[in-house]
N, C-alpha and C positions, 0 to 999 in steps of 0.2 A: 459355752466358751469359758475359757481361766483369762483372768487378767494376766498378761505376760511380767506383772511388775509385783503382784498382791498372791496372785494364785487362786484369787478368790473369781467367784462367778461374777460375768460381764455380760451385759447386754449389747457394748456398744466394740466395735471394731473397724478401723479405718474410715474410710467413708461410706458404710454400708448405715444405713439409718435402721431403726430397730422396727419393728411392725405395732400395729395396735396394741397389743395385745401386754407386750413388751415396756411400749411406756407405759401402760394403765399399771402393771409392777413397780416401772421404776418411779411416779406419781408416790404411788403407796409407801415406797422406801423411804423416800424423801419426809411427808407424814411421818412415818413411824419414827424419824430421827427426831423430828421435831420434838414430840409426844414424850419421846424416852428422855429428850434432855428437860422437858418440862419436869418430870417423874423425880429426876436428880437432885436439880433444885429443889423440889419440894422435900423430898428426902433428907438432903441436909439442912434444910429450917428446921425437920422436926428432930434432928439429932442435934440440935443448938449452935450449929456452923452455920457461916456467911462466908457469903462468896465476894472479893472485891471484886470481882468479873466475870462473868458467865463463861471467860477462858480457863479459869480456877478448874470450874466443872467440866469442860471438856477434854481435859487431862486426866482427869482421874485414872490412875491406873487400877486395873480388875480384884490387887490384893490388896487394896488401900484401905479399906476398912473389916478385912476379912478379921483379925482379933477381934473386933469388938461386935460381931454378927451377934456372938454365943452369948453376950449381953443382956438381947431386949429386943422387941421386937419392930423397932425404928430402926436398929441397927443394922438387923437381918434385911427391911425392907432397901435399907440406903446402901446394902451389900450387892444387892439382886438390882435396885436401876441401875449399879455401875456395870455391872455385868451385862445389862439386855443394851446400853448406849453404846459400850465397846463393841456388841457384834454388829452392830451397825453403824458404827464409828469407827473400826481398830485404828488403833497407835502403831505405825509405822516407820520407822527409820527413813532417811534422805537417802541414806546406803541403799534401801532396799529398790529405789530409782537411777541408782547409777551414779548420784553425788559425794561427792567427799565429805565424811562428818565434822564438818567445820561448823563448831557453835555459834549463835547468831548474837550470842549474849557478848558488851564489850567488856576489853581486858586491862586494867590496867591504864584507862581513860580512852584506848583507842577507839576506831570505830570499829563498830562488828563485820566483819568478814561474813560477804555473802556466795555461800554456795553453788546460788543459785544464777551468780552472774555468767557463765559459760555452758554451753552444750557439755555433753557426754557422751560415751561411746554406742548408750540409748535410748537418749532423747538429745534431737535436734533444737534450739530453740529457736521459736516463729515469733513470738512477740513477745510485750512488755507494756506494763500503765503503771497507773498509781498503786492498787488494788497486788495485780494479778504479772505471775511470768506465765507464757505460754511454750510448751514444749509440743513437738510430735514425735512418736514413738518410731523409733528406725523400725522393729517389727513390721508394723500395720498401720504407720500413719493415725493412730488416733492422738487425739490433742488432750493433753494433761496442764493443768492449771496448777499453778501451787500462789495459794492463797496467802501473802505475808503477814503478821503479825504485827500491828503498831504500836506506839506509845500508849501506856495504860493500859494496857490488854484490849484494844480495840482492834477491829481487824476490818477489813471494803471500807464501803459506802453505804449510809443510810439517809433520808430522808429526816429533820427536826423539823417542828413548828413551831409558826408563834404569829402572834397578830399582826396582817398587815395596816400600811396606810390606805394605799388606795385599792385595796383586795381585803375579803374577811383575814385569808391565811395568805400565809408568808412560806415556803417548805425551801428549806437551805441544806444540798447536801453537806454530809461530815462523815467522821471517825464511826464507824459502824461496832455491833456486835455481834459474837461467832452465832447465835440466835438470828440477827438480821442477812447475817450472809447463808444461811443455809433456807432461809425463808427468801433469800433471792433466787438461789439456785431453781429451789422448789416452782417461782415464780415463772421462773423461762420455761421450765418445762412446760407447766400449764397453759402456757401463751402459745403452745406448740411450737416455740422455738427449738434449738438445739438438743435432743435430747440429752440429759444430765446424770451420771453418777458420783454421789460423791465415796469415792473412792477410800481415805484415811485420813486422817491429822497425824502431825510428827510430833514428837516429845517438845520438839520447839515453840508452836503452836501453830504451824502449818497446813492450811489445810489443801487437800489434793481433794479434784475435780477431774473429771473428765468427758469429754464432748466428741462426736463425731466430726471429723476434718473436713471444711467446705474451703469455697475458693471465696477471699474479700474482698471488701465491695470498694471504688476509690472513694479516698476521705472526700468530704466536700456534699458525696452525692446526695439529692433530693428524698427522704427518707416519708414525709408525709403523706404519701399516696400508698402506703407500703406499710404500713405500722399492722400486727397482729391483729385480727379478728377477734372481740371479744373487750377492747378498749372502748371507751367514752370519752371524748372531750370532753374538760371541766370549764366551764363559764370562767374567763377571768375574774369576774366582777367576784366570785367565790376562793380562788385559788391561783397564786401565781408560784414557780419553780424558778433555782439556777439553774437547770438539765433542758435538754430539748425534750418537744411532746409530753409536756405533762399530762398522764392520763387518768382516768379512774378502771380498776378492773375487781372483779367480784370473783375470788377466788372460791372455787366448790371444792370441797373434801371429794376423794375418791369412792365415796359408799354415797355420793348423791346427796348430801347432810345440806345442814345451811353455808351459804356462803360469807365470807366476808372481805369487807372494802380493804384496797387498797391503793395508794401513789404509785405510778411505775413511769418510768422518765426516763430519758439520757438514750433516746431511742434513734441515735444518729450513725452515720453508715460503717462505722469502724468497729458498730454491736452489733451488724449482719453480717452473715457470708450466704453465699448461694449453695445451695447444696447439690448433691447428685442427681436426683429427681428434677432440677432447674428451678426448685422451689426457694425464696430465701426466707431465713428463720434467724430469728435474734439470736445472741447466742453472751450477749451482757446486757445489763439494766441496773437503775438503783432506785429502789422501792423501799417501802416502810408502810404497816398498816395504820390507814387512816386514822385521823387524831378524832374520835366518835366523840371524848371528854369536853374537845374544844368547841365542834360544830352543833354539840346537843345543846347546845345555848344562844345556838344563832338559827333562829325557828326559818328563815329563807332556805339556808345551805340544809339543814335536817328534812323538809320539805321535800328537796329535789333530788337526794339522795335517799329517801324513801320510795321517790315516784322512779325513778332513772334504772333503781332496782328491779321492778317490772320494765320497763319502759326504754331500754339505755338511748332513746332519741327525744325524752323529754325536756322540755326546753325549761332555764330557769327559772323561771313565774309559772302558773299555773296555765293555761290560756291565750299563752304568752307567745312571739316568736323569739329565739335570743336572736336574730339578727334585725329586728325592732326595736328590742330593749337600747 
């Protein structure tokens, strides 16, 4: 199938959910984004640039250092990750969605005029938060997200720590980075939530998402009997969140590799929708991987995320019940 907006190949179309086979692809896409903007970064350290934002690097356009390829062989290298991030990234026009290219930058002290406050002639819009506008596509009903851009180059929500009083950790969400948001995306899908494409970022720094169209669940509803398979409760005595359901989930690389810890929170009923199979599946969350730097110092919290590892029903203390503790 063509995306009706990109041209490019999709997985995902209306409400029709994708087969195994399908996410095990779009899993791997989502890696491979990661991986390449990793490649970026390190590319421009070695060619003596700094990024004041990991959004610096996700703009880069493909002929952005093509003069200085013929150079040296840093340059050649920081030529080709920008090339291999764009085919799994392209840079996309708001035009090329049905918006008007109204720039989001302000003019003259105004506020910035947003694009993306009304529907269009091809996308309807369904929702709105802090983070994310939600549209569906008059085609085929699929749900396209367009990811805003904040102060500082920061863009969602992430997960910070720092020591609590009456808890080891303290996790407060904030001001996230385009790194933390595509490592969210990444997150839902492997939770077997919504399947996920990330679709383009715009010149502006927007990033576009796309999801298959469920029906939502009402605000309010009861979400903890209901949370993905694959999560841990974390001991408060260890961890407390501003988000609902603070979990623990041990995300696995696609090739079976090691896994690694992470937060994933905010798992209340306005991140679900039921989908067409009558199955419901997250479809937002805010996550950030585990602070390893802070816990590898507190031999309790190291302890049980070593055993919880094997074990995800291991209790606090060794021996222990946590509802004795």
């Amino acid at each position: 199938m063509q995306d009706h907006f990109t041209g490019q190949l999709t997985r995902i179309q209306g409400r029709l959910l994708p087969g195994a086979e399908a996410r095990r692809d779009l899993q791997y896409d989502h890696e491979r984004r990661l991986a390449a903007l990793d490649r970026v970064g390190a590319a421009a350290t070695e060619c003596g640039l700094r990024a004041d934002s990991d959004r610096d690097l996700v703009l880069l356009a493909e002929d952005e250092v093509s003069l200085l390829e013929a150079t040296g062989d840093e340059w050649a290298r920081f030529g080709a990750a920008i090339r291999d991030l764009r085919g799994l990234l392209p840079l996309r026009s708001l035009e090329d969605f049905g918006f008007p290219g109204t720039p989001l930058a302000e003019t003259e002290g105004e506020a910035a005029a947003n694009p993306l406050e009304e529907s269009n002639a091809r996308l309807r819009r369904i929702g709105g938060g802090v983070e994310a506008w939600a549209f569906a596509a008059e085609a085929d009903g699929s749900v396209y997200k367009f990811y805003l851009p904040r102060e500082e180059g920061r863009i969602g929500s992430e997960f910070g720590f720092r020591r609590g009083e009456e808890t080891t950790l303290r996790a407060e969400a904030g001001l996230g980075s385009y790194r933390g948001l595509l490592e969210k995306l990444l997150l839902v899908h492997a939770l077997g939530g919504m399947a996920t494409e990330v679709v383009a970022v715009t010149p502006e720094g927007i990033v576009v998402a796309k999801q298959a169209l469920g029906e939502p669940l009402a605000q309010g509803d009861d979400m903890s009997g209901s949370l993905p398979a694959g999560l841990i409760e974390i001991p408060s005595r260890f961890l407390r969140a501003n988000r609902d359901h603070p979990r623990l989930f041990f995300l696995a690389s696609s090739d079976a590799g090691t896994t690694r810890p992470y937060l994933v929170a905010d798992l209340h009923a306005r991140n679900f929708v039921r989908c067409v199979d009558g199955a419901l599946r997250v479809i937002d969350l805010v996550a950030a991987p585990w602070p390893a730097t802070l816990t590898a110092r507190e031999p309790a919290v190291a302890d049980w995320l070593a055993r919880v590892r094997h074990d995800p029903a291991a209790s606090a203390l060794p021996g222990a019940r946590d509802e004795d503790l």
